[in-house]
N, C-alpha and C positions, 0 to 999 in steps of 0.2 A: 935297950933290947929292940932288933927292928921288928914288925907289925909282919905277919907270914898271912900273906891274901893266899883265903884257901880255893882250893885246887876247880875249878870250874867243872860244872856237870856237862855232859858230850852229851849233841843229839844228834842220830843219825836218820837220814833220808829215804825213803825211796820211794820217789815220782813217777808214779804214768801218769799215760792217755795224754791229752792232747794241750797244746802251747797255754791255754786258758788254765789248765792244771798248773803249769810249771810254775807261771806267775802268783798263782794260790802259794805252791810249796816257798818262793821265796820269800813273799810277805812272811809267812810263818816264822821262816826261818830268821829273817830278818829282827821281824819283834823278837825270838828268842834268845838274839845274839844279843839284843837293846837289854834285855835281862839279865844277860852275865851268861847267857851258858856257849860252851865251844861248839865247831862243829866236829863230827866223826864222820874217815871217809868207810870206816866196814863197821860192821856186825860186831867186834870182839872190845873196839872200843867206845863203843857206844854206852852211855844207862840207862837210856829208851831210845827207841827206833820210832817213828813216825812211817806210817805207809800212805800214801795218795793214792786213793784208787779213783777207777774209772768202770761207770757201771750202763753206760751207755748200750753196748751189745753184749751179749750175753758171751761172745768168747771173750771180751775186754773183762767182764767179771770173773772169769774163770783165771785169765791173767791176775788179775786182783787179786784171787783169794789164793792163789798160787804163791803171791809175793809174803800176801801176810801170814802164808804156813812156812814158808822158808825164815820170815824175818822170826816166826815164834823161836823155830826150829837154831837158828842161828845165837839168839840173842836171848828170847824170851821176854822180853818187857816191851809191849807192841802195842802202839797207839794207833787206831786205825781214824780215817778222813776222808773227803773228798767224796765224790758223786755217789759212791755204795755207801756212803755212809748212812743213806736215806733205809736199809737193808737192815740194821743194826741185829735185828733177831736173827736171819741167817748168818750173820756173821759171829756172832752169839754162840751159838745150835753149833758151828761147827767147831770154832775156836774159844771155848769156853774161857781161856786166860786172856784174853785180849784185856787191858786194862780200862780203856774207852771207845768208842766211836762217836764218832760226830760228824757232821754233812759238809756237802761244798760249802769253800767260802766260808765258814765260822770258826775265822781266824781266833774270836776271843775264847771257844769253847775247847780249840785247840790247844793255844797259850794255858789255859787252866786247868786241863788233863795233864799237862805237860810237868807245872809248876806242884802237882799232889801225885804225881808219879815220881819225880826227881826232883824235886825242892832247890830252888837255885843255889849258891851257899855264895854268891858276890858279897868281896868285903865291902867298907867302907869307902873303896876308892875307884874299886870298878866302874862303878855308873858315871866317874866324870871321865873314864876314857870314852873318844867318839867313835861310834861304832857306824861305819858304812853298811850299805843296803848287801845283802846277799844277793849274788848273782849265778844263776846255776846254768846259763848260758855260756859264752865265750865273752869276752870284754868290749870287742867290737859292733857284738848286734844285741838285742834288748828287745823284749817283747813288751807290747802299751796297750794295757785292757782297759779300755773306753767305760765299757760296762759290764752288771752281770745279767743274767736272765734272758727273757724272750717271751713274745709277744703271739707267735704264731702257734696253731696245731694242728702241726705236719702228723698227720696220722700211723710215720714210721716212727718216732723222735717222744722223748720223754724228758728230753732240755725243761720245760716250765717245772715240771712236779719235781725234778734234780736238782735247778740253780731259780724257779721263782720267773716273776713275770721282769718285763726288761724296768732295770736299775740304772741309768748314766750317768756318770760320774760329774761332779764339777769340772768345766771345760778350762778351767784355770788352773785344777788340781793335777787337770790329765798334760795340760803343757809346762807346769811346774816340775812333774816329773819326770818329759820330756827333756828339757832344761838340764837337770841334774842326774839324766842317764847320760844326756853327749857332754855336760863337764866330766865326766867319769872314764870316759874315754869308748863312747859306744857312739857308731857312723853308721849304723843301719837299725833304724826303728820298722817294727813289725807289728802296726795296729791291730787288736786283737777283741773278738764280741763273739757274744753268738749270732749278732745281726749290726754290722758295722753300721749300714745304711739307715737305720732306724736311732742311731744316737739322736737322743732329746727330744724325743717324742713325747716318752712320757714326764718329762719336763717341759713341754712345750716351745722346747728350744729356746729356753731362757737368755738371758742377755749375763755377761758376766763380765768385769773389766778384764784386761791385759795388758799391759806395758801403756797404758792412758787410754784403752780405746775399747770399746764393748766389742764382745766377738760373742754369738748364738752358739749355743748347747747345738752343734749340728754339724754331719761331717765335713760339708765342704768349707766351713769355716776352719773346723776342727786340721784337716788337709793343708790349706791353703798356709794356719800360722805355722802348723810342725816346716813347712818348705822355707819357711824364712829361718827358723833357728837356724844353727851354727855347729861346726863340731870342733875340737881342740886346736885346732889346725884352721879354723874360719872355713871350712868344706861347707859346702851344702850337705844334710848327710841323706841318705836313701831314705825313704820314707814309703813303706810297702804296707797297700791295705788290701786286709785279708775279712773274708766272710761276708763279703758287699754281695745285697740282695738286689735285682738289678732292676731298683725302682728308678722313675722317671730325673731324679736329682742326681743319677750315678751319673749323667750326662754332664752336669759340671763340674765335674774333675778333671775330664780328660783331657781339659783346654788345660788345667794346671801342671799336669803332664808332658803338655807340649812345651811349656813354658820354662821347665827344670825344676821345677817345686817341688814335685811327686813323682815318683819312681813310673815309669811306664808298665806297671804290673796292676792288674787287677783279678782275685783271688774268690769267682763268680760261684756259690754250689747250684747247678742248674737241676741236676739230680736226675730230667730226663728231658726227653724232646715232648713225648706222645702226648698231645693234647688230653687224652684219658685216663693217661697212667698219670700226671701231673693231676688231674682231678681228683683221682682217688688218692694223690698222693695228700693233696689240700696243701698243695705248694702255693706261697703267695706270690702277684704278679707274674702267674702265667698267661696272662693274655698279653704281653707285655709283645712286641713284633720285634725279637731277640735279633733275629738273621738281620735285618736294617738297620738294628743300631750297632752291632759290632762294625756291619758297613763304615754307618757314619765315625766312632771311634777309629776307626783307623786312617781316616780320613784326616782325622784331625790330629790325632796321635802315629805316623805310620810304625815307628816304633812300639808299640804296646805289646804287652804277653796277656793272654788272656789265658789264666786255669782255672779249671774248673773239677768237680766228681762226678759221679752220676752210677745209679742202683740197677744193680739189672737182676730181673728173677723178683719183681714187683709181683704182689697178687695181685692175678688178671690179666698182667701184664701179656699180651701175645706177639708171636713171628710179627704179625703186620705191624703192630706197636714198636719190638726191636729196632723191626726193617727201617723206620721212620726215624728212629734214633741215630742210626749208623748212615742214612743218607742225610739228616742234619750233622751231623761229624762233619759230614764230607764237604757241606755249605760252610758251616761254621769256622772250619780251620783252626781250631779253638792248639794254643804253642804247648800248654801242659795240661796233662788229663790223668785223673786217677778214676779206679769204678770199681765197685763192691756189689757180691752177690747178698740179694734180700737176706737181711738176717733179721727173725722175730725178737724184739723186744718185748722184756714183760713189762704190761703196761699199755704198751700200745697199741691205738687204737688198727692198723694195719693188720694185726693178729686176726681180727676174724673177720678180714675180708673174703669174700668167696674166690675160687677157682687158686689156689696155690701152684705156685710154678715146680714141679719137681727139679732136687736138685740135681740130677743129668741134664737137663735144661738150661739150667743158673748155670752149671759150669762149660757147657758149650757157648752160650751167650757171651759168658763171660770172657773164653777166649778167644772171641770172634769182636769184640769191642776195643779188645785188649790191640790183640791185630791192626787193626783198623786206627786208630789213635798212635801206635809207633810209627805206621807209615808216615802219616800227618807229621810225625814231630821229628823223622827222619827227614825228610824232605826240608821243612822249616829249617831245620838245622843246618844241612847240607849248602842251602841258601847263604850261611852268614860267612864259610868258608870264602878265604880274602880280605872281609870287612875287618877295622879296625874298632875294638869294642870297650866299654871299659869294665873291669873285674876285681870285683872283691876279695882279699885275698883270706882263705878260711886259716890254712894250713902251708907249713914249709918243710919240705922232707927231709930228711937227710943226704948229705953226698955219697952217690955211689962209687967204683971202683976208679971211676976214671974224673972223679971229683966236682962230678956233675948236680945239681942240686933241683930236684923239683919240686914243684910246689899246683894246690888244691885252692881255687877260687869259684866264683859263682858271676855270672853277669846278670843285671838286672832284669832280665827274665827269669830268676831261678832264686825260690826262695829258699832259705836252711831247712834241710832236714827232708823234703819233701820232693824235690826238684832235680833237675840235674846240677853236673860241676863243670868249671872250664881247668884243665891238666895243663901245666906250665912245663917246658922243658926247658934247663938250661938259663932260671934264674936268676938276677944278681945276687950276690952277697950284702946281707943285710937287710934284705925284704921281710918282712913282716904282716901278722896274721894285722887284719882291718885295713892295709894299706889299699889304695884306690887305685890301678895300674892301667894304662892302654895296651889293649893284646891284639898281638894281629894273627885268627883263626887263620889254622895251618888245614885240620880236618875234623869231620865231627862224625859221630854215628848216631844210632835212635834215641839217644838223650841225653849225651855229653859232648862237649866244643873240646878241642886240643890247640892248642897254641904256645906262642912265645911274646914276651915282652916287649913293644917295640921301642926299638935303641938298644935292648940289652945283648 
C-alpha cells in the first residue's frame, strides 16, 4: 500500500512598511517552508495568515491595523508581527481574536505561533526534500540586511525601542548570503540597515576570514567583496547601498564606485539642511560640510546618484529654516529626492517640542519642496538624453497591435520601488526581466528616461 504524505498546512502573507520588513517576512517564510508548510497566494486558502506590520508613523499603523481587520475579516486566523508588534494591547483592545503578536525580527516566536496555530502535519519524507529561501521580491534583485537596530536618537524616530540598539551581522554570514542569492539567479543586491555606515561598530569591526583572507565587520570592506562576487552569467552584479549616514568613511566607497565594484548610487537620509532643525532633530553627523563632499564625490565618481529624504513641517521649524533648505537643494543637486510632512510619532521625543508647524504650513512647504526637487531631477534627466546607459530590465510587456513589444527597466541611478524607470520601445524578442542592456535615451521627463536598445 503506498505512504499518502498528508496534505501540507498553507501560510499566507501580508508585508508592509519598508525593504527591512520584507526581508523579516522572508526569513519567516523561509523557515516555514524548511517546516513543511505551503505558501498561499489569498485569504480563502490560507490556515493562518501572517500580517507584518509597520508601526513607525502613525498613518503606517493605521495601515497595519487596517490589514489585520481585513486579514481577520477575510480568513480569521491572524497572526500578527513585525514593528507594532511592540502594541500588542492595542492590537488586543481592538482585535480580540488575533491568535498572537510578536515584535520585529522574532522570527522564532513567529515560527512558534505559527507551529500551535496550525500544527505542521509533514510526513516522514518531507523534511529530506530541499527547500530553497523564499523570495518575495523579483528573482533578479535581493534585499541584504547587514544588520538590525540603531544606535542613534533622532528625536522623530522610535527605530531603537521597535528593532533594539544596532546588531551586525557576521561579515561572512552577510557575503555567504550574497553568494547564494547571485547563484539563485539575483544581479542587483540592495544593502539594507537602519544605519548602513555604522556596520561593526558594535562589533568593533571584527576581523572574520573569507575565501583565505580576513575581511573587518565594516562597510567598505563589506562594499568592496560584494563588488568582486559574480552573477550566473560571471557579471559583476549591481551592488546598491541604501541608508548610508554620511559619516567621514562614506568617502571610501566612492573611489569603489569609480572603479565598477559598486553601483554609483548612494541612498543618503539627510532629513534637512537647517543647522537648527537638524539639532532639534539630533540628527548625527551634522556638522559634517555635506555641500564639499558631494563636491569631491563627483569628482571622483562623475557618474554617481545621490538620493536622499528630508521632513518638512519639523517643530520649530520656520520660513528662514525652509528657505535654507530649498536653497541647499539648489547647491546640492541632489538626482533622487523623496520629503514627508512631520508626522508625531508616539514615543517620540519630537512630540513635545515647542512651536508646532500647522498643518496648512506642512502642506504648502510641502509643495513647494516638492516643486523645487522635480525641477532638479527634470533638468538632471533631460541631461542624459543621447547618452548611451546601461538598464536593468524589471518588466517585458506585451505586443501591441502592430507587434511591437515594450519593456520597463531602471538605470543605476534608480532603485526598485522608490525611484524612477527607463521605458523601452520596440524591444527584441527574447529579452528578459534581470537582463543588463545598453540603452540609448531618446527623452526623459521629471522622473523617467525613454529609450531604445542599442542595436536592437
Amino acid at each position: 500500500m503506498a505512504t499518502q504524505i498528508p496534505q501540507q498546512k498553507r501560510v499566507g502573507m501580508v508585508s508592509l512598511g519598508c525593504p527591512k520588513a520584507l526581508v523579516d517576512s522572508e526569513r519567516i517564510l523561509t523557515r516555514l517552508r524548511a517546516d513543511g508548510y505551503a505558501m498561499s497566494a489569498d485569504y480563502d486558502g490560507a490556515d493562518v495568515v501572517l500580517v507584518n506590520t509597520c508601526g513607525f508613523l502613525d498613518s503606517a499603523k493605521e495601515e497595519s491595523l487596517a490589514a489585520i481587520g481585513e486579514a481577520i475579516a477575510e480568513n480569521g486566523r491572524v497572526i500578527v508581527t513585525g514593528c507594532m508588534g511592540n502594541e500588542a494591547e492595542l492590537i488586543r483592545a481592538k482585535f480580540p481574536q488575533v491568535l498572537a503578536v510578536t515584535g520585529a525580527h522574532q522570527y522564532e516566536a513567529v515560527v512558534e505561533a505559527v507551529h500551535e496555530a496550525a500544527p505542521p502535519t509533514q510526513g516522514p519524507f518531507v523534511d529530506l526534500i530541499p527547500q530553497p529561501d523564499v523570495k518575495l521580491t523579483p528573482r533578479h534583485y535581493s534585499y541584504l540586511k547587514i544588520s538590525e537596530g540603531c544606535n542613534h536618537a533622532c528625536s522623530f524616530c522610535i527605530i531603537p525601542s521597535l528593532r533594539g540598539k544596532l546588531a551586525s551581522r557576521r561579515i561572512d554570514a552577510v557575503l555567504r548570503e550574497a553568494e547564494r542569492l547571485l547563484a539563485a539567479g539575483t544581479r542587483e543586491l540592495l544593502v539594507i540597515s537602519q544605519d548602513t555606515s555604522a556596520y561593526g561598530v558594535d562589533v568593533r569591526h571584527e576581523e572574520r576570514m573569507w575565501k583565505d583572507h580576513p575581511v573587518r565587520t565594516h562597510m567598505t570592506d563589506l562594499a568592496r567583496e560584494l563588488g568582486t562576487l559574480r552573477t550566473l552569467d560571471g557579471q559583476a552584479p549591481w551592488v546598491r547601498l541604501h541608508y548610508v549616514y554620511p559619516y567621514p568613511h562614506v568617502d571610501a566607497v566612492v573611489p569603489l564606485m569609480a572603479e565598477g565594484l559598486l553601483t554609483p548610487y548612494l541612498d543618503i537620509p539627510f532629513q534637512h539642511a537647517s543647522p537648527s532643525v537638524l539639532k532639534a532633530m539630533k540628527r548625527p553627523a551634522n556638522e559634517a560640510k555635506v555641500l564639499e563632499r558631494l563636491k569631491g564625490w563627483r569628482e571622483v565618481c562623475p557618474d554617481i546618484a545621490i538620493r536622499s529624504s528630508f521632513v518638512v513641517g519639523f517643530p520649530g521649524e520656520t520660513e528662514a529654516d525652509f528657505q535654507y533648505l530649498l536653497d541647499w537643494l539648489d547647491e546640492a543637486q541632489l538626482d533622487r529626492v523623496g520629503a514627508f510632512r512631520f508626522e508625531p510619532v508616539e514615543g517620540a521625543s519630537a512630540n513635545a517640542l515647542p512651536n508646532p508647524v500647522p498643518e496648512e504650513v506642512k502642506e504648502e512647504r510641502y509643495a513647494r519642496i516638492m516643486e523645487k526637487t522635480e525641477a532638479i531631477s527634470a533638468a538632471k534627466l533631460a541631461a542624459k538624453v543621447g547618452r548611451l546607459i546601461p538598464v536593468i530590465i524589471d518588466e517585458v510587456g506585451e505586443a501591441d497591435e502592430d507587434g511591437d513589444v515594450g519593456a520597463t527597466g531602471r538605470s543605476q541611478a534608480d532603485a526598485p520601488e522608490i525611484d524612477g524607470a527607463v521605458f523601452l520601445r520596440d524591444v527584441p524578442a527574447g529579452l528578459e526581466p534581470g537582463q543588463v542592456v545598453q540603452v540609448r535615451i531618446e527623452d526623459a521627463d521629471a522622473h523617467d528616461l525613454y529609450g531604445v536598445i542599442e542595436g536592437s
